[in-house]
C-alpha positions as a Markdown table, in Angstrom:
| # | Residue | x | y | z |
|---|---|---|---|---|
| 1 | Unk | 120.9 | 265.4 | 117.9 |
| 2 | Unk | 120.5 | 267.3 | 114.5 |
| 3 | Unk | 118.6 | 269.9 | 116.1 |
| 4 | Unk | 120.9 | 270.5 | 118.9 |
| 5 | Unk | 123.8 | 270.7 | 116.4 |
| 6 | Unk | 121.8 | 273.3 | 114.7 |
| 7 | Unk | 121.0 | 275.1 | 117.2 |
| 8 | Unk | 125.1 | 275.5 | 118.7 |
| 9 | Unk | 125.6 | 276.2 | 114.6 |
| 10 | Unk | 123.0 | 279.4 | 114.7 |
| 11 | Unk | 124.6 | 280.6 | 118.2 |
| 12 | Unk | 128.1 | 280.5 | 116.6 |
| 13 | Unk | 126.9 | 282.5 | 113.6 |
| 14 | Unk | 125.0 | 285.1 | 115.6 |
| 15 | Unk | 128.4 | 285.5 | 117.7 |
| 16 | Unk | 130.4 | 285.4 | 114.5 |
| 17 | Unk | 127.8 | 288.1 | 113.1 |
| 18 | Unk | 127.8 | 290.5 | 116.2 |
| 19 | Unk | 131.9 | 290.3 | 116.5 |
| 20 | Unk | 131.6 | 291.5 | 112.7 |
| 21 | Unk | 129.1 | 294.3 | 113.7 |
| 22 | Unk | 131.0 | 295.8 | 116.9 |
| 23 | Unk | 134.5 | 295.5 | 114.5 |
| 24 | Unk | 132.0 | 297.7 | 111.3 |
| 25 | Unk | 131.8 | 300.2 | 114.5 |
| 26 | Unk | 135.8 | 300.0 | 116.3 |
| 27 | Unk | 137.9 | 299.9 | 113.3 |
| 28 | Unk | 136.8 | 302.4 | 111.5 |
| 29 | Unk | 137.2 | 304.9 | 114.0 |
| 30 | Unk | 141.1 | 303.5 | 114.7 |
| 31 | Unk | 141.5 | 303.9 | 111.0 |
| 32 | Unk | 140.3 | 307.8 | 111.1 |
| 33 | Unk | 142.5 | 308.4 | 113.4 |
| 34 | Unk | 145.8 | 306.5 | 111.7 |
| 35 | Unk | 144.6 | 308.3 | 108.3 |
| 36 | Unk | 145.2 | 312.4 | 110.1 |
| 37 | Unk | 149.1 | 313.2 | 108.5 |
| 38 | Unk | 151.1 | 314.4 | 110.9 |
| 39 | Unk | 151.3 | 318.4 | 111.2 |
| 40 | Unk | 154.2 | 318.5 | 109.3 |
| 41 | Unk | 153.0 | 316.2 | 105.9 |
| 42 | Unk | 150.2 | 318.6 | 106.7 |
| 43 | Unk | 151.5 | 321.8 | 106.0 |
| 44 | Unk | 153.5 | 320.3 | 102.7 |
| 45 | Unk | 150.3 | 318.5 | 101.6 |
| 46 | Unk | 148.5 | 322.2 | 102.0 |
| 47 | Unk | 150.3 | 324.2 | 100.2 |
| 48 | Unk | 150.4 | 321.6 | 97.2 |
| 49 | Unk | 146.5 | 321.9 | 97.2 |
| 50 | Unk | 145.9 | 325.7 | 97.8 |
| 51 | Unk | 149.1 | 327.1 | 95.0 |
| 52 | Unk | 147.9 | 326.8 | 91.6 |
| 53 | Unk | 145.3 | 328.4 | 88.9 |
| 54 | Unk | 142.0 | 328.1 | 89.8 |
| 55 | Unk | 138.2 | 329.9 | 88.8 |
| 56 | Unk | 134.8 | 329.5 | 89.3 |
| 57 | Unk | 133.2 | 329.1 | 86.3 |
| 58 | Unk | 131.4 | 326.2 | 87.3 |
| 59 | Unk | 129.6 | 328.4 | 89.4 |
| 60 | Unk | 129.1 | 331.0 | 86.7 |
| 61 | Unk | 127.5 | 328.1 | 84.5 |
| 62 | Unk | 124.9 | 327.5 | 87.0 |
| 63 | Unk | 124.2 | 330.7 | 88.2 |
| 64 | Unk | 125.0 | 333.3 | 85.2 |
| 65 | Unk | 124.4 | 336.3 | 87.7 |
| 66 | Unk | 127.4 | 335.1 | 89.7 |
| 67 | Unk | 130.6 | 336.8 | 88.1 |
| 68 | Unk | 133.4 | 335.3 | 87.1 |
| 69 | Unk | 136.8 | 335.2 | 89.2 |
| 70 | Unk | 140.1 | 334.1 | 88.5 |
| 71 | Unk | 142.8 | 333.1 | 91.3 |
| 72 | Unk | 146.1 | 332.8 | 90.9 |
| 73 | Unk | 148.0 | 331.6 | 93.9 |
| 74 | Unk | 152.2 | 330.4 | 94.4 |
| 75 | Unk | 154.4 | 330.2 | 96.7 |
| 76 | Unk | 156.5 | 333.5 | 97.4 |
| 77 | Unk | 159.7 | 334.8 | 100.1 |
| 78 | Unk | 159.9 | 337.5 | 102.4 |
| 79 | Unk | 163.0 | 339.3 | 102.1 |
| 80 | Unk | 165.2 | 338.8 | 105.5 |
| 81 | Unk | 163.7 | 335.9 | 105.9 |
| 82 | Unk | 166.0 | 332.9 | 106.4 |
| 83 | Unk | 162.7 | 330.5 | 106.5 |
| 84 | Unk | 164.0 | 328.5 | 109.4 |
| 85 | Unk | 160.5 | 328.3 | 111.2 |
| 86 | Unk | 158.8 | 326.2 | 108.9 |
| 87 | Unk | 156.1 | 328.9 | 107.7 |
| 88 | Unk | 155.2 | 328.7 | 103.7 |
| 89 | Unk | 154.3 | 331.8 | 102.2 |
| 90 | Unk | 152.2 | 332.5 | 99.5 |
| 91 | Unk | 150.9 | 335.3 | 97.3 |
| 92 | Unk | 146.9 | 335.4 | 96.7 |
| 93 | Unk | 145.5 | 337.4 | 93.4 |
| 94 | Unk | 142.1 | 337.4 | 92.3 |
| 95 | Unk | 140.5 | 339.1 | 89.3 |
| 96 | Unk | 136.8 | 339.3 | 88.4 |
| 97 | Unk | 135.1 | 342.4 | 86.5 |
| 98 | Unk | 133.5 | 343.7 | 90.1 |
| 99 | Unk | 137.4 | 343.5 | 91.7 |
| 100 | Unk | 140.8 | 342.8 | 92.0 |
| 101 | Unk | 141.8 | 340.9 | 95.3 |
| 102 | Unk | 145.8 | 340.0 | 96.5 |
| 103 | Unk | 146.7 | 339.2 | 99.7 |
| 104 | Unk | 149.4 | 337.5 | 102.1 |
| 105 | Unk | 148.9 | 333.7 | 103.3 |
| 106 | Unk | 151.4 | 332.3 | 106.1 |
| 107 | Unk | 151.0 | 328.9 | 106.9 |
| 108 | Unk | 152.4 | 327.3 | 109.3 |
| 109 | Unk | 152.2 | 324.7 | 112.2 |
| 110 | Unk | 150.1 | 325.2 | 115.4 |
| 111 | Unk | 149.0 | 323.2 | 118.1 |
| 112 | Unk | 146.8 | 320.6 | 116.2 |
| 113 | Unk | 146.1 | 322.2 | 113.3 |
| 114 | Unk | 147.8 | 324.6 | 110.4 |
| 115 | Unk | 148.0 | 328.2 | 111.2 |
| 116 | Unk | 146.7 | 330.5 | 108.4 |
| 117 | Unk | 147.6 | 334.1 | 108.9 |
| 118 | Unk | 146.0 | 336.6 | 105.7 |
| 119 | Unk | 147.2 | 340.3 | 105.6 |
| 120 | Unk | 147.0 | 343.0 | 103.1 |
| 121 | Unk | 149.6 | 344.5 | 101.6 |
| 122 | Unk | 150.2 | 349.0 | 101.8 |
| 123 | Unk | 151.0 | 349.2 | 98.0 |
| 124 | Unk | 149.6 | 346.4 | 95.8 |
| 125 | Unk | 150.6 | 348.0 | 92.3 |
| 126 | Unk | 153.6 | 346.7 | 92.1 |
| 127 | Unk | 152.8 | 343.0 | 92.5 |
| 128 | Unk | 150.2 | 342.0 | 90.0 |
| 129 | Unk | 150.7 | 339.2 | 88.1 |
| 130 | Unk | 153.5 | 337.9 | 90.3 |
| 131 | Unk | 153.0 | 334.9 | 89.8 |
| 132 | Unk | 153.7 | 334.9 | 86.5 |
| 133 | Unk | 157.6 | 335.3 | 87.3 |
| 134 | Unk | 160.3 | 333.2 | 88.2 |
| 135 | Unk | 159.9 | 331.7 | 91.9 |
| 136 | Unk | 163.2 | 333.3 | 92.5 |
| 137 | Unk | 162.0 | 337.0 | 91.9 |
| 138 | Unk | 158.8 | 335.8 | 93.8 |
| 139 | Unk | 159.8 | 338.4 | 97.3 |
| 140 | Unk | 157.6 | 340.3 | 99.1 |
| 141 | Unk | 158.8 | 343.3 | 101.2 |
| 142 | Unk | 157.9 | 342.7 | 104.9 |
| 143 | Unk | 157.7 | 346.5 | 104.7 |
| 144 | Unk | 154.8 | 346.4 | 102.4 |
| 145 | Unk | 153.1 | 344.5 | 104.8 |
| 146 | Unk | 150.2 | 345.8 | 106.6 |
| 147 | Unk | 150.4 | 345.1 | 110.5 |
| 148 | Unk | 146.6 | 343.4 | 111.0 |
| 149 | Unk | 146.7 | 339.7 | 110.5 |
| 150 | Unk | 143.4 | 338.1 | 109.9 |
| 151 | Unk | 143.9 | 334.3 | 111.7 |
| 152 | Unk | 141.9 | 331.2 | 111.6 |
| 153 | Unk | 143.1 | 327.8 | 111.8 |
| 154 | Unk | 142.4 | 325.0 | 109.3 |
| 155 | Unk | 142.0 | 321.0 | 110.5 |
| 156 | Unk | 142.3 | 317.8 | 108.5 |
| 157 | Unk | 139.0 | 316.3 | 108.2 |
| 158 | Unk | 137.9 | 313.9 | 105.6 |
| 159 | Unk | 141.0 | 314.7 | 103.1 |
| 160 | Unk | 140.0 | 317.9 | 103.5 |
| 161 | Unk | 141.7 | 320.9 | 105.2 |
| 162 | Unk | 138.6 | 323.2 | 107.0 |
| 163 | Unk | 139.0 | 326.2 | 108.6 |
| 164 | Unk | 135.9 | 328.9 | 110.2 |
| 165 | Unk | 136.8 | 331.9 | 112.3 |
| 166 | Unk | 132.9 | 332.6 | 113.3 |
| 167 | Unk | 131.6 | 334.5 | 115.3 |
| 168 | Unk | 134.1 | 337.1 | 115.9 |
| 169 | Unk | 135.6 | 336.6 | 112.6 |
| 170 | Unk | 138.0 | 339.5 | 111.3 |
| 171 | Unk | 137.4 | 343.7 | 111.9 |
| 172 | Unk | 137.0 | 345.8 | 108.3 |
| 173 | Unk | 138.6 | 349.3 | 107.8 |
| 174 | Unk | 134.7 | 350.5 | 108.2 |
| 175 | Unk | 134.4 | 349.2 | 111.7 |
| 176 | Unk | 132.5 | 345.5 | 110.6 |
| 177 | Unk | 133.9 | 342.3 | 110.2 |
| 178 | Unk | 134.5 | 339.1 | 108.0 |
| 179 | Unk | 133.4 | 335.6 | 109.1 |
| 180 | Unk | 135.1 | 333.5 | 106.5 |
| 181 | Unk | 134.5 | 329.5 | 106.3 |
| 182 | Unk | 137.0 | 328.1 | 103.8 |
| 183 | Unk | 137.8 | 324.2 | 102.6 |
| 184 | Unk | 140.6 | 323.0 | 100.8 |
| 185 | Unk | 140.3 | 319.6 | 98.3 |
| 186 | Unk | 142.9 | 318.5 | 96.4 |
| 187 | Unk | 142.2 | 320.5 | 93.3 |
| 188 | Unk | 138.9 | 322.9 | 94.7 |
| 189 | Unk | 138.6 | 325.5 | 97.1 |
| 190 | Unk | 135.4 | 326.4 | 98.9 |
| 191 | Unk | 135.0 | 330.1 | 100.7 |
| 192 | Unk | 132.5 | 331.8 | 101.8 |
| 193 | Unk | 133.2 | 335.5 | 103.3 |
| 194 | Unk | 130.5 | 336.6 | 105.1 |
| 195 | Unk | 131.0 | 340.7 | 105.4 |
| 196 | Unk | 129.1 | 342.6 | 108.3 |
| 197 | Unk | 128.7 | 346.3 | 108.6 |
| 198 | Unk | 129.7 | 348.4 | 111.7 |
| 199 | Unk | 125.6 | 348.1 | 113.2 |
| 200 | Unk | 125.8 | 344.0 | 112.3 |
| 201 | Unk | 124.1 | 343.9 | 109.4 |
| 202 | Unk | 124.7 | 341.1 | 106.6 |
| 203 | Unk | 126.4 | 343.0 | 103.5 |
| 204 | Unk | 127.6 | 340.5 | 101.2 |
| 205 | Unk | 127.4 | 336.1 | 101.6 |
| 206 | Unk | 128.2 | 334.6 | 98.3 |
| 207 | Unk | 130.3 | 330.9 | 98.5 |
| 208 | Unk | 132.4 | 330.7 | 95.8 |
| 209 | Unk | 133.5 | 327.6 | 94.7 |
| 210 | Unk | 136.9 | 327.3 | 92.9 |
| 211 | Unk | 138.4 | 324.6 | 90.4 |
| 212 | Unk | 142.1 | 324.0 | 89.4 |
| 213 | Unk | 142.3 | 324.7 | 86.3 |
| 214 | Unk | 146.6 | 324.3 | 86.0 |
| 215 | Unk | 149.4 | 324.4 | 88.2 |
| 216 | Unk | 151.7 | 327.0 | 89.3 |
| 217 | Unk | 155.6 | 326.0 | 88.7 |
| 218 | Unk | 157.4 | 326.1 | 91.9 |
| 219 | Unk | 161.1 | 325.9 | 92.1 |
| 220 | Unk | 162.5 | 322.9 | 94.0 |
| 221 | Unk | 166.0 | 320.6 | 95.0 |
| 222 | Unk | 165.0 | 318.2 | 92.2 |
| 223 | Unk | 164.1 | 321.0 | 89.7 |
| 224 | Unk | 167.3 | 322.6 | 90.2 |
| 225 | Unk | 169.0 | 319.6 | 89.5 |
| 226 | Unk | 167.5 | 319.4 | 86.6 |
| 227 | Unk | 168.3 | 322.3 | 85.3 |
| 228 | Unk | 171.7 | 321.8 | 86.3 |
| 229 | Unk | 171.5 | 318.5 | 84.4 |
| 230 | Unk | 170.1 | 319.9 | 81.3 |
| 231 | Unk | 173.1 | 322.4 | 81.0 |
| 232 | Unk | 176.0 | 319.6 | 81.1 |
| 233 | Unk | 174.1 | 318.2 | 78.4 |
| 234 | Unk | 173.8 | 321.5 | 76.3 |
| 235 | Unk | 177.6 | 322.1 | 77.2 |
| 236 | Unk | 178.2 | 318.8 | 75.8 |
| 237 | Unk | 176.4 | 319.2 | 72.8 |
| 238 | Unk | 177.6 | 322.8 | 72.0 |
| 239 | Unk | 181.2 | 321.6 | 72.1 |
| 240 | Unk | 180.1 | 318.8 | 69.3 |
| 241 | Unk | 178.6 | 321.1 | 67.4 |
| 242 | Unk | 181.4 | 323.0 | 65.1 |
| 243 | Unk | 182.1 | 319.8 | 64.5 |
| 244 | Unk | 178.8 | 318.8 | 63.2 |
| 245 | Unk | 178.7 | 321.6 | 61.1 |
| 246 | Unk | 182.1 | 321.7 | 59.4 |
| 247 | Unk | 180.7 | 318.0 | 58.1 |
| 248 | Unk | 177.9 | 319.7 | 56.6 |
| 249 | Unk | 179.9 | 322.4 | 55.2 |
| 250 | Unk | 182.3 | 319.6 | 53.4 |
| 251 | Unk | 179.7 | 317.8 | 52.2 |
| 252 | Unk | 178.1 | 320.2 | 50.4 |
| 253 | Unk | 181.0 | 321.7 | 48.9 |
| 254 | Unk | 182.1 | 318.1 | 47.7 |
């Protein structure tokens, strides 16, 4: 009887144990998929993670032969543009003692996955250190835009957002191309540009890995308020003030 009873207890447990093996092997895949943002939280989530200060000196510590570089990246407007189709813009700079780098990112949504557009600009002079300014003098001049647009798209995997536009990659003003590989974290972003010469040969492959070093400010609704907030106060206090100081004028003539 004892045996018997142990017997239907082992079964149960070995049922028990394979229902807890097959759910290890369902759930998380359900869970994956509920994790994915929609599109939308997507694109906002992105441009959080890519605009900001970042360099590579992490690299450079390892690797000493590896030069340093400094990005830069916010959020910026085309003039004309009433920003009614959801792209996000935003103005790339990069500085190392080999080069100086700025470009044009438009994201935006696709089918599935964010749409990153990358041109170059005709006449870069004028724009260097743009970031440094006021988001509201942050405009680009659609005119200053060249017309080839470098495209790739970038998925969410893993709370990361990664994007690869091999083989055919991106045609060079020397008749090669780019393959660029990129992934976006939450404060680091890994590249690697793989640049090809006209005959196919392999010029340059160096990943770069970046790390935020600070944030970029941004102007927003709430910021705005703020502000707006912070000048009733001032008003306030400015009107108090002659009052304030014709006290301490009387007190220290008495």
């Amino acid at each position: 009887m004892r045996d018997s009873l142990a017997i239907a207890m082992m079964n149960q447990l070995k049922a028990y144990a394979l229902t807890f093996l097959l759910a290890g092997f369902v759930f998380p895949q359900k869970s994956l998929a509920a994790d994915t943002p929609p599109l939308a939280d997507q694109l906002k989530e992105i441009i959080e993670w890519f605009t900001g200060k970042f360099n590579n000196a992490q690299d450079v510590a390892s690797n000493p032969s590896v030069p340093f570089i400094s990005m830069t990246n916010c959020q910026v407007q085309l003039d004309g543009d009433s920003g009614t189709n959801g792209t996000q813009n935003v103005y790339l700079e990069q500085s190392s003692p080999v080069f100086n780098r700025v470009r044009f990112y438009s994201f935006g949504l696709g089918s599935g996955a964010i749409d990153l557009g990358i041109r170059s600009f005709i006449n870069s002079s004028s724009l260097s250190g743009l970031c440094d300014r006021p988001p509201s003098q942050r405009i680009i001049s659609q005119n200053n835009l060249a017309a080839a647009v470098c495209s790739l798209n970038l998925t969410y995997q893993d709370n990361s957002y990664v994007g690869r536009n091999e083989p055919n990659g991106c045609p060079t003003s020397t008749g090669g191309k780019v393959v660029s590989n990129v992934s976006i974290q939450a404060n680091s972003i890994n590249s690697l540009d793989q640049i090809f010469s006209s005959s196919g040969q392999l010029l340059v492959a160096t990943p770069v890995n970046f790390q935020r070093i600070a944030t970029v400010p941004e102007s927003s609704p709430l910021a705005g308020l703020a502000i707006a907030g912070a000048g009733l106060v001032f008003l306030k206090r400015k009107k108090q003030t002659p009052v304030l100081m014709m006290k301490s004028v009387s007190s220290k003539q008495s």
